[in-house]
N, C-alpha and C positions, 0 to 999 in steps of 0.2 A: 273122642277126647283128644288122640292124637292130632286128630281133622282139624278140631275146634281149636287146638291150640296154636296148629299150625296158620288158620287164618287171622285168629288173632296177631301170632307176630308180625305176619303180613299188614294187618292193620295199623299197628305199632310200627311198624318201618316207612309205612306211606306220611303218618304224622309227624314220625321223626325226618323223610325226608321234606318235608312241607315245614317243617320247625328249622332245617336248616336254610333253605331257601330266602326263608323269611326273614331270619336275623335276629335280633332283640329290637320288635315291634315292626321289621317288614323294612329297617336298613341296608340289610346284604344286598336284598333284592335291585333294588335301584343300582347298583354300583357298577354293571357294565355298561349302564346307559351314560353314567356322568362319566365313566373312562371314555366313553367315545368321546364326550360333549369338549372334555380338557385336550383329548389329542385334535378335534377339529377346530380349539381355539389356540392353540399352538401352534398347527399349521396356517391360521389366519395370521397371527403375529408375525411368523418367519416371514410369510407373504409380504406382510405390510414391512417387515425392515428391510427386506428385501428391496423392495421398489423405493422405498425411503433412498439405500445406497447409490441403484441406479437412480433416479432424479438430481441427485449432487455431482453423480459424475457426469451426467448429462449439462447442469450446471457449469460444468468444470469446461469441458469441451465447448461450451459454446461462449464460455468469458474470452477477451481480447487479449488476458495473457496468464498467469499462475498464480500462482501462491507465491512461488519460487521470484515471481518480479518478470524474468527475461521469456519474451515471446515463446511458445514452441515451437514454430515453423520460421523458415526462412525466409517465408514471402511476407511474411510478419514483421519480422526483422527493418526487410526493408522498406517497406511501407514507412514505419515508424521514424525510420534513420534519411527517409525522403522528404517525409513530415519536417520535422527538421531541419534539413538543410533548406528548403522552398522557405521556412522564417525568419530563417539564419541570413541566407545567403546576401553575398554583401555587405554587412555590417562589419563594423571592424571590431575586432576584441582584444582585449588588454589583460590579462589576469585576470582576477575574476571582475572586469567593467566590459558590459556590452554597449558600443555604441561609440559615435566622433567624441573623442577627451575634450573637443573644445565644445562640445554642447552646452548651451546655456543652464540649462536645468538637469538635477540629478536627484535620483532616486534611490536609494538605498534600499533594498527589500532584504530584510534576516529572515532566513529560513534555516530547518533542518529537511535532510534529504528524504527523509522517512516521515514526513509531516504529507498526511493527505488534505488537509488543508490549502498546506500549499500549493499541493498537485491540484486542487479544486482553482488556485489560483493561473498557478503555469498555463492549464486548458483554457482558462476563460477569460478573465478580463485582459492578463498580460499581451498575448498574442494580437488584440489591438491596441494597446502601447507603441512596441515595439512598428507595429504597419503603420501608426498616425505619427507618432512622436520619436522615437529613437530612429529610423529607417529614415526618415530627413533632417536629421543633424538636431533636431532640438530637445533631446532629451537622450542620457548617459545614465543605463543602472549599474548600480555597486550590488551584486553578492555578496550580504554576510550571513556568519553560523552562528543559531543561536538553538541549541540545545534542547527541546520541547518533547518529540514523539521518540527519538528513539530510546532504549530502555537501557544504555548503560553508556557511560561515556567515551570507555575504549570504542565501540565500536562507531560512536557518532564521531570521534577523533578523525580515527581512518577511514573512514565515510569524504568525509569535507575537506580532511587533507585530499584525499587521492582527486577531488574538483578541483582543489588548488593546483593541483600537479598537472593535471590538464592543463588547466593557467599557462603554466610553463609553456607552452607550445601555444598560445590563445586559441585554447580550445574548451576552454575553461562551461562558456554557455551551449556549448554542443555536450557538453559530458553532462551539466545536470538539467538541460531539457529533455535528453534521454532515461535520465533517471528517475524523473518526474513523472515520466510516460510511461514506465516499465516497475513502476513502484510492486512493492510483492505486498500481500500481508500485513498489515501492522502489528509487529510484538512475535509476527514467525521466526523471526533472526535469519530472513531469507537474506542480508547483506555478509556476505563471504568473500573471501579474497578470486572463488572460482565466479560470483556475481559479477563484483568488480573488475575484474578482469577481461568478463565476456562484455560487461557495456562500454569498456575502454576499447574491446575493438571493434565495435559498431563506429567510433568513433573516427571521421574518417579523416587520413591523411597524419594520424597521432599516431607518433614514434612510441610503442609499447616498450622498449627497453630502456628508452630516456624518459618517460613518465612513468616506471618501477621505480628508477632509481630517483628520481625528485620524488618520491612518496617520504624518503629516508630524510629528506632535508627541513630541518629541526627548525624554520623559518615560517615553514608553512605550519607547522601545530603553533607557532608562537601567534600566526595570524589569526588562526580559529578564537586561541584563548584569548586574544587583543577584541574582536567581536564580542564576547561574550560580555567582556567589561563595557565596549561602547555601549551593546543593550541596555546592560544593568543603571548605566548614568543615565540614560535616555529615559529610565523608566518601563523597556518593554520590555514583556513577561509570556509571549504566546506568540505563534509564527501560523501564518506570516505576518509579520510587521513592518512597516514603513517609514523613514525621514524622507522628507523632500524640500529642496531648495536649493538655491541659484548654487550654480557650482562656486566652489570657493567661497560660498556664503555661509550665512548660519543654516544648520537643517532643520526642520520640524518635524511632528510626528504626525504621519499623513493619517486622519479620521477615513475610512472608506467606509461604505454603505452595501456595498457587492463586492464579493470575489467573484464573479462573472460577468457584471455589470460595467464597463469601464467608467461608466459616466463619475462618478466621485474625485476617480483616479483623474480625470478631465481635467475638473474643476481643479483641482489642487495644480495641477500641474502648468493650467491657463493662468494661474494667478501667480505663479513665479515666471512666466514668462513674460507678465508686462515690466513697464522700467520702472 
């Protein structure tokens, strides 16, 4: 009896541990296999964000400059800032006009400095402009500001005052074809006064404590806001924009077909140079 009883409980403990095993209908049971299944797709996720990080920083290291705008290295630097002057060099500058003032033909281009547009402009069609038409006396462009990419107007202020201010010193197209080239980000708020300052000393032969203090002179925001109104009469609402026509003549609004194309820019510009 005592025997009988005794393997009965035994019986009863083998069912009750086989009931606990099993769960309500054989749920328990499964549950270390999907804890493995969740912890090895957990560690496929980490994995995957993982290489997600490195890929962008790999990205990062192999773009030609930052977020931040200004090159990392120094041989970057002046790569960029040699780029530049091989464009430049020779032409004369006035404020913000590159080119002989007594050129027959003039081009007015409004840009903002944070406009990648523009920069799509500065790299491509411009750079043969300047080698056909400005570089042998017959074509003078005008710099104006016109307001478009950057995202608040303090900053687009001191942005284009501080090209003005280059101006000061005609150095005016060496400060924003560096800037053009060195653009950060759009909408990062990479333009700071430690931005601007480091592309002002790329900038070469520019007295940095006499273009600080022409940043202050109340002349140069008078000229931004004086562009801003010529746009608005002119009609134009997007940078980069265009008038062209005989110097001292009336200007038009140059139609272009490419911003890397020069050929439009050609045409317009061949048709103000006849008599």
């Amino acid at each position: 009896m005592g025997a009988g009883e005794q393997n009965l409980t035994r019986k009863q403990q083998r069912e009750r541990a086989r009931g606990r095993s099993a769960g309500s209908g054989g749920v328990a049971a499964p549950e270390p296999a999907s804890a493995l299944r969740r912890r090895r797709l957990n560690q496929l996720a980490g994995t995957l964000v993982a290489g997600i990080v490195i890929v962008g920083v790999l990205v990062a290291l192999m773009s030609n400059g930052s977020s931040t705008g200004i090159p990392r290295s120094s041989a970057q630097v002046k790569a960029t800032v040699a780029g530049v002057n091989a464009l430049l060099a020779g032409i004369p500058q006035s404020g913000s006009t590159l080119g002989d003032p007594r050129a027959p033909v003039t081009l007015q281009y409004f840009g903002d400095l944070e406009c990648p547009t523009c920069r799509e402009f500065t790299l491509g069609a411009l750079p043969a402009l300047i080698r056909t038409y400005v570089r042998a006396g017959r074509l003078k462009i005008e710099y104006r500001s016109l307001q478009t990419a950057t995202a608040d107007s303090e900053t687009f202020r001191t942005q284009q005052v501080a090209a003005l201010a280059a101006g000061r010193q005609n150095r005016m197209w060496t400060f924003l074809e560096l800037f053009y080239r060195e653009q950060g980000e759009e909408g990062s708020g990479y333009v700071t006064e430690r931005y601007l300052h480091e592309l002002a000393g790329q900038v070469p032969g520019l007295d940095l404590a006499g273009w600080n203090a022409s940043r202050n002179d109340s002349e140069l925001a008078a000229i931004v806001a004086a562009d801003a109104r010529a746009a608005r009469s002119a009609g134009l609402m997007s940078t980069p924009s265009f008038l062209v026509g005989k110097t001292m003549g009336a200007a038009h609004v140059l139609e272009y077909g490419s911003l890397t194309d020069p050929s439009s820019f050609d045409a317009a510009i061949e048709r103000q140079l006849k008599p």
